[in-house]
C-alpha positions in Angstrom: 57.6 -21.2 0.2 60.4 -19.7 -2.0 63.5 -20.7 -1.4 66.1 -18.5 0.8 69.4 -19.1 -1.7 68.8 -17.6 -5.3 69.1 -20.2 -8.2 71.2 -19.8 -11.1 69.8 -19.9 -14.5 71.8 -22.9 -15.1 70.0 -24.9 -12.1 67.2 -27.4 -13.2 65.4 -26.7 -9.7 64.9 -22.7 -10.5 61.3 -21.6 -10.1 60.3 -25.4 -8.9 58.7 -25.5 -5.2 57.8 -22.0 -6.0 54.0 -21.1 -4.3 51.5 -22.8 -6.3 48.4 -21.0 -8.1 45.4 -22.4 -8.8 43.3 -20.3 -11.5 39.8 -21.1 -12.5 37.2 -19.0 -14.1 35.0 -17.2 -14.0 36.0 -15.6 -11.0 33.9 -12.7 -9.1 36.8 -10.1 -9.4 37.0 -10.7 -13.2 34.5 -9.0 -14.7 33.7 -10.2 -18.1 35.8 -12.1 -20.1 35.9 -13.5 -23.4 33.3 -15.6 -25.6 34.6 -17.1 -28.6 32.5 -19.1 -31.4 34.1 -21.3 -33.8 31.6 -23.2 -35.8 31.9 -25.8 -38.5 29.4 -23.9 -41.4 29.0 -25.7 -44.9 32.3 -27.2 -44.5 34.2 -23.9 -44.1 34.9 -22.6 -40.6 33.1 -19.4 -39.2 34.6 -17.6 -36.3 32.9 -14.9 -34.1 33.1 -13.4 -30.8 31.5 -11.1 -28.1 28.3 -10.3 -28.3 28.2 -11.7 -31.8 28.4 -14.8 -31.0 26.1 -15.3 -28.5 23.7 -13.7 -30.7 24.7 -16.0 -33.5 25.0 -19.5 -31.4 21.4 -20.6 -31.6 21.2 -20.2 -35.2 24.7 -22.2 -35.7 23.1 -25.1 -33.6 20.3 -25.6 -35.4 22.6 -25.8 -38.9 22.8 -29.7 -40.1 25.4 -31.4 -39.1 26.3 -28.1 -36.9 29.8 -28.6 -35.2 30.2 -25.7 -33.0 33.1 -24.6 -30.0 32.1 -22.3 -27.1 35.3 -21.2 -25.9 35.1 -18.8 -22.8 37.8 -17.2 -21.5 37.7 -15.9 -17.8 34.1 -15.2 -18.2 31.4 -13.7 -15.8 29.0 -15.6 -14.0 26.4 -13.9 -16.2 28.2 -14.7 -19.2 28.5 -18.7 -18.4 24.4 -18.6 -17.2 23.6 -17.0 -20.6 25.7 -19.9 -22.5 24.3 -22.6 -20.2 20.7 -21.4 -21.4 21.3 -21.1 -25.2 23.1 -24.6 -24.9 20.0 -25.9 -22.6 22.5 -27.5 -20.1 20.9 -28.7 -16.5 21.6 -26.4 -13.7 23.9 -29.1 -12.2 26.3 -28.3 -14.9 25.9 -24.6 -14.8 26.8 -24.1 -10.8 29.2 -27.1 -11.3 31.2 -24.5 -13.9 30.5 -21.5 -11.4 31.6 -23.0 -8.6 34.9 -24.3 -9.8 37.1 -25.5 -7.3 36.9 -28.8 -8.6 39.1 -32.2 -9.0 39.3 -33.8 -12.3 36.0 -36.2 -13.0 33.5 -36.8 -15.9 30.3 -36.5 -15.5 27.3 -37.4 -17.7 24.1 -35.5 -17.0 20.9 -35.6 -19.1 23.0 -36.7 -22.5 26.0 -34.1 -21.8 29.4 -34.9 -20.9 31.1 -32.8 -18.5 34.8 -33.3 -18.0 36.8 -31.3 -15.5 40.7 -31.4 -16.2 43.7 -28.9 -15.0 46.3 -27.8 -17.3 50.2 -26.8 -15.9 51.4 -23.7 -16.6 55.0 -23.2 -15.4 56.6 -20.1 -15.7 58.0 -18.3 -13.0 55.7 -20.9 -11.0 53.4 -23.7 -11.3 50.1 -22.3 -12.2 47.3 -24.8 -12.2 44.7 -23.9 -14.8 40.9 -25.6 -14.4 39.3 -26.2 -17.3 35.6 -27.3 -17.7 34.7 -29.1 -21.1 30.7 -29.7 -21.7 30.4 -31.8 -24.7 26.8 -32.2 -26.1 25.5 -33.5 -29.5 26.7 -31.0 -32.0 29.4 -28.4 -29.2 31.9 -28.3 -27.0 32.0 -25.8 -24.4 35.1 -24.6 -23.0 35.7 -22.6 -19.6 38.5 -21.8 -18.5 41.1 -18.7 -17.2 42.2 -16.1 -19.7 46.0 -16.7 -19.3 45.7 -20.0 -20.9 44.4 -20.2 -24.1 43.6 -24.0 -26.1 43.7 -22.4 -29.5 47.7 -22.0 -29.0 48.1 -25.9 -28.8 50.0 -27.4 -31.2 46.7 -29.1 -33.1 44.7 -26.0 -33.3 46.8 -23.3 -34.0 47.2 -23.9 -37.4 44.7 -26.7 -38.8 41.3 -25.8 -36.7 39.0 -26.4 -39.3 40.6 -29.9 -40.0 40.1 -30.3 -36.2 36.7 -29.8 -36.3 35.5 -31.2 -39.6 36.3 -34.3 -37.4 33.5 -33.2 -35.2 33.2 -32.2 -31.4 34.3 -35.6 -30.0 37.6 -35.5 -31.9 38.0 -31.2 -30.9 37.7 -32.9 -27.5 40.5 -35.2 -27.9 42.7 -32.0 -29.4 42.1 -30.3 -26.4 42.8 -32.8 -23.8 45.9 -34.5 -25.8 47.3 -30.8 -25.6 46.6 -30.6 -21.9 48.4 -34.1 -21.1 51.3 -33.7 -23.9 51.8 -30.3 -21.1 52.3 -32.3 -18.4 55.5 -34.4 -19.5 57.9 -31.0 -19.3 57.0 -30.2 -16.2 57.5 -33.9 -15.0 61.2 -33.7 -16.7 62.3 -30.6 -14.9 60.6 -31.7 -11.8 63.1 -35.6 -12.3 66.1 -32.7 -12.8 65.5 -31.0 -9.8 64.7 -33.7 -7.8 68.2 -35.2 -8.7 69.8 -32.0 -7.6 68.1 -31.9 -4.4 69.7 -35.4 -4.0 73.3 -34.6 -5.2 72.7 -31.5 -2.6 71.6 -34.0 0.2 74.8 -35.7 -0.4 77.1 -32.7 -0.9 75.9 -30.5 1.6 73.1 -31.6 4.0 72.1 -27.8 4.8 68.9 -26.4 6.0 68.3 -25.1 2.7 68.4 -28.0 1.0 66.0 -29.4 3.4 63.5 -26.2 2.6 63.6 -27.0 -0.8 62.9 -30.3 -0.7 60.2 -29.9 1.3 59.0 -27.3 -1.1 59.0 -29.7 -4.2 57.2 -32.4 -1.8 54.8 -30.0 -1.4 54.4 -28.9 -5.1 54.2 -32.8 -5.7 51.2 -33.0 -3.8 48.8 -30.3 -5.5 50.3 -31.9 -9.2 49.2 -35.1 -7.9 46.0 -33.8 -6.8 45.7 -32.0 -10.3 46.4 -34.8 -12.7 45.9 -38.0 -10.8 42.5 -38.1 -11.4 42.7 -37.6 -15.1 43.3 -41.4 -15.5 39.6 -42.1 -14.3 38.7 -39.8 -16.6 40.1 -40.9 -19.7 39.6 -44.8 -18.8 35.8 -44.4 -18.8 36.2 -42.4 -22.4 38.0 -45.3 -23.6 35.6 -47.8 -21.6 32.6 -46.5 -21.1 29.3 -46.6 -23.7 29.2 -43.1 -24.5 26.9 -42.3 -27.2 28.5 -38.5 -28.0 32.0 -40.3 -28.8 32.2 -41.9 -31.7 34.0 -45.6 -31.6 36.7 -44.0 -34.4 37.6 -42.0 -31.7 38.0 -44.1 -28.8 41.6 -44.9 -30.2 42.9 -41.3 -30.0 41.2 -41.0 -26.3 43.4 -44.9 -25.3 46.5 -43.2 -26.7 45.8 -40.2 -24.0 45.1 -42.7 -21.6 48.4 -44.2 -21.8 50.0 -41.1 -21.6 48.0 -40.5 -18.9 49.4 -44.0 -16.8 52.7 -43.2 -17.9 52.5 -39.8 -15.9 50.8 -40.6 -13.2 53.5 -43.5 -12.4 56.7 -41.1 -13.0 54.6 -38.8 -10.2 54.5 -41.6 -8.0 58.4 -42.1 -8.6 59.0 -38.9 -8.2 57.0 -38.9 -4.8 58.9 -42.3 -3.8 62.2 -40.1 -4.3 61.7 -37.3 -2.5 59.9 -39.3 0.3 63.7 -41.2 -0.1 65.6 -38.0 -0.2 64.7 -36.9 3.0 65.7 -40.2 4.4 68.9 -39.8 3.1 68.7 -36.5 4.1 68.3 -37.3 8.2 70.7 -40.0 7.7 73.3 -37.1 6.7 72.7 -35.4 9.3 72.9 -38.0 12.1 76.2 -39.2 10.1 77.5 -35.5 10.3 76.8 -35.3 14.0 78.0 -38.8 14.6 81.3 -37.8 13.1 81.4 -34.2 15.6 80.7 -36.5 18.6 84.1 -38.4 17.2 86.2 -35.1 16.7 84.9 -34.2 20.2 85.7 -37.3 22.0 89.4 -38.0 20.1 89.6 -33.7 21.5 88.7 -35.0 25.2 91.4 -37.6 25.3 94.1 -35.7 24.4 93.1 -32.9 27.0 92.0 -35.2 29.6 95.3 -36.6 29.5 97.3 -33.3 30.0 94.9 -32.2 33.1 95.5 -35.5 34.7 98.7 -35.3 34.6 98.5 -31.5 35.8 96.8 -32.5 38.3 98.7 -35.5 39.8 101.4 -33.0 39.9 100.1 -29.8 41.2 101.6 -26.2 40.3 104.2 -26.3 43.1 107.0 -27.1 40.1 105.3 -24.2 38.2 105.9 -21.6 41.0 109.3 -22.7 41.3 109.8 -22.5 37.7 108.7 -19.0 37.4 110.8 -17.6 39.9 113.7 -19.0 38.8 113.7 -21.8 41.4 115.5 -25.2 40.1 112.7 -27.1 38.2 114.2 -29.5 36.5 111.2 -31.8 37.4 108.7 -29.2 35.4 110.8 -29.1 32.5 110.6 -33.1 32.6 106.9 -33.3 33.5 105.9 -30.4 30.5 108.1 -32.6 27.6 106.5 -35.6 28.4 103.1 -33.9 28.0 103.7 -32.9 25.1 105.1 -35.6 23.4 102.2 -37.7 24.6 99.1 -35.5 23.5 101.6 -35.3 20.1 101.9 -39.1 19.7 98.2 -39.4 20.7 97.1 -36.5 18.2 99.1 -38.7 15.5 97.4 -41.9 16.4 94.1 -40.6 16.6 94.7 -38.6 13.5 95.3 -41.7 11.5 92.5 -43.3 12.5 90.3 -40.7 11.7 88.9 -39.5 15.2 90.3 -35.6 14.6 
């Protein structure tokens, strides 16, 4: 799917319509990853990881008022089954998590929330990062691929402990503001390249610019398919009776839902355009041939003039011409050729035929 011309670093539409990845963890090939503990202990916050951790997680659970994060990076299947059992979540949840492969939902099984969303990481190209988020009672659980990491977000990187003395509804809410607030620069560059596409279309209808186009339409449908769903998600936080979400928190969830409506209708605009673009697109090109046929045909009459007359007239006066014969009749015959496919050039010139 890459696109045959090279971009400059100046053009909005590098990188865009690019192959898409989609990463999810844990994946068979990966080994074991990551397991990261952040927990909310006597109102100061305790960090371990590894082995550590898992070791350490029961005892943090059973602290009062225990706040705890279970962040796993790229883990192994043995990694997320051990987790799953210290957190005591159903089974459901567990092969859910394994299996990956999902579409963005919430889910509420025996008390515990599970949320499925997918993050955009655009680099070279789009990567789509699935992220599972199990919230129960007194954790969050976190799943996700190595390469993108939640603690880099612009709430957590500096002021976790605030975050979490909030508790794990409102660590959540960090999480998943972060992952929509991502969304809104890759929607901007995708409204730039979109509009260069278009300018292109105008410009210069080529079959390059078609390729690319195609390749955007085609990057629109797996970000649609990625964050569409995200609305039902947040509108049943914001609307449904979910004992694990505190109703001081339902406001911060509304303001991601409206971030959330506000995406998902520039991604239906931007589908609308493309869809639009390649109308234009086909209209160019009929235009373009419509205008050949017209340099054709305004070509036609002014040679199908000269062989008529050529051929009303034979070659006889020809021979005689070239052997030095009197011609005088050829001579005639050739000027008033030429002055007529000259006067009918000019004419058809002016009105635009050639």
């Amino acid at each position: 799917m890459a696109l045959p011309t090279p971009a400059s670093s100046s053009d909005p539409a590098i990188g865009l319509g690019e192959p898409v990845a989609r990463r999810r963890a844990p994946t068979s090939a990966s080994g074991p990853g990551r397991i990261r503990v952040g927990a909310m202990v006597d109102g100061a916050l305790r960090e371990l990881e590894g082995d550590a951790a898992l070791n350490a997680l029961p005892g943090l659970l059973t602290h009062p008022k225990a706040c705890a994060w279970v962040d796993l990076l790229g883990p192994s299947q043995d990694q997320v089954e051990s987790v799953g059992s210290i957190l005591g979540l159903h089974p459901l949840i567990v092969e859910d998590v394994l299996e990956g492969n999902q579409r963005a939902k919430i889910e509420t099984t025996d008390g515990v929330i599970h949320i499925v969303l997918f993050a955009l990481d655009r680099t070279d190209s789009l990567a789509i990062n699935e992220i599972d988020l199990v919230l129960g009672l007194s954790y969050l659980m976190t799943v996700h691929d190595a390469s993108w990491d939640p603690r880099q977000s612009h709430q957590l990187r500096t002021n976790l402990s605030s975050v979490m003395s909030h508790g794990v509804d409102h660590l959540l809410w960090a999480i998943s503001d972060d992952i929509v607030d991502g969304y809104f620069p890759y929607a901007d560059r995708l409204g730039d390249a979109i509009d260069a596409i278009q300018d292109a279309v105008i410009t210069q209808p080529t079959p390059q610019t078609l390729e690319r186009l195609f390749a955007l339409k085609r990057e629109l449908i797996e970000v649609r398919r990625a964050a569409s769903p995200t609305r039902e998600v947040f509108n049943q936080l914001t609307n449904r009776d979910l004992t694990l979400i505190d109703e001081e928190e339902i406001v911060y969830f509304r303001d991601v839902y409206d971030h959330v409506i506000r995406l998902t209708d520039e991604m239906d605009n931007y589908r609308e355009l493309a869809s639009a673009t390649l109308d234009v697109y086909l209209t160019q090109i009929n235009n373009n041939l419509s205008v050949i046929m017209k340099r054709l045909t305004g070509v036609t009459v002014i040679l199908a003039g000269i062989g008529a007359v050529a051929g009303i007239f034979g070659m006889s006066e020809a021979g005689s011409a070239l052997s030095g014969g009197e011609a005088t009749g050829f001579w005639a015959i050739s000027a008033m050729i030429v002055v007529a496919a000259t006067a009918a050039a000019v004419v058809l010139r002016k009105i635009d035929w050639i």
